[in-house]
N, C-alpha and C positions, 0 to 999 in steps of 0.2 A: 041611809048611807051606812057601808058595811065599816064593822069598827077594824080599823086602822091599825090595831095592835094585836089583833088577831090573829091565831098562826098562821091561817093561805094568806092575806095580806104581808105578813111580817116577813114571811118566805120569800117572797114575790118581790118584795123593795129588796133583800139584801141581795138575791140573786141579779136584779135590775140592776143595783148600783157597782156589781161589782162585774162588769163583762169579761177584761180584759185577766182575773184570777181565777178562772173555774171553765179552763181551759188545760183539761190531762191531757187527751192527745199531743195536745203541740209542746207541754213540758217534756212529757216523756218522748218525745222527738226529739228534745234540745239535748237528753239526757237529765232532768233536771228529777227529782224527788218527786214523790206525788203524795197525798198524805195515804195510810191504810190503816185497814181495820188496829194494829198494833201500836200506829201512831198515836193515832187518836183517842187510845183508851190509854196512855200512857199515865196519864195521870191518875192511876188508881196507884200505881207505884209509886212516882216519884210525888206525887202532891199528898193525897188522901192518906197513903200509907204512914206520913209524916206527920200529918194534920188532927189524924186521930185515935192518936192517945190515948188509951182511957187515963181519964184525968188532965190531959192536958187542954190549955186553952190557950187563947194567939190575942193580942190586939191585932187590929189590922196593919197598921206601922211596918210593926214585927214582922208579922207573917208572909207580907211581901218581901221583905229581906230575906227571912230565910226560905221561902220558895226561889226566889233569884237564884240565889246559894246552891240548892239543892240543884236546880236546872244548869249549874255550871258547871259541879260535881257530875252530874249526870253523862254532860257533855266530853268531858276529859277535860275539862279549862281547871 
């Protein structure tokens, strides 16, 4: 039995279980966003670029708040 957490497996259930969000044609029909290469690397900016510091360190707690924070600022909120 192939293991289960393995990347073509692990691939394959999330792709499976998500039909109805990995559908770009028919967003960009609606008009709707689709993610891109700039999206999706955003967070070497807005996360990492905050995250690492030299010197600095996060509880996790923390770190979730202020990533929230950051993604808000980001946003214009």
């Amino acid at each position: 039995m192939p293991d289960q957490d393995a990347p073509v497996p692990a691939c394959h259930r999330y792709i499976h279980n998500r039909p109805g969000q990995l559908d770009d044609p028919g967003a960009l029909a609606k008009g709707l966003p689709i993610g891109s290469g700039h999206i999706e690397s955003a967070h070497r900016y807005f996360i990492q670029e905050r995250m690492k510091i030299p010197g600095a360190w996060w509880k996790i707690e923390n770190a979730d708040k202020m990533l929230a924070l950051r993604t808000l600022r980001a946003n214009g909120n």
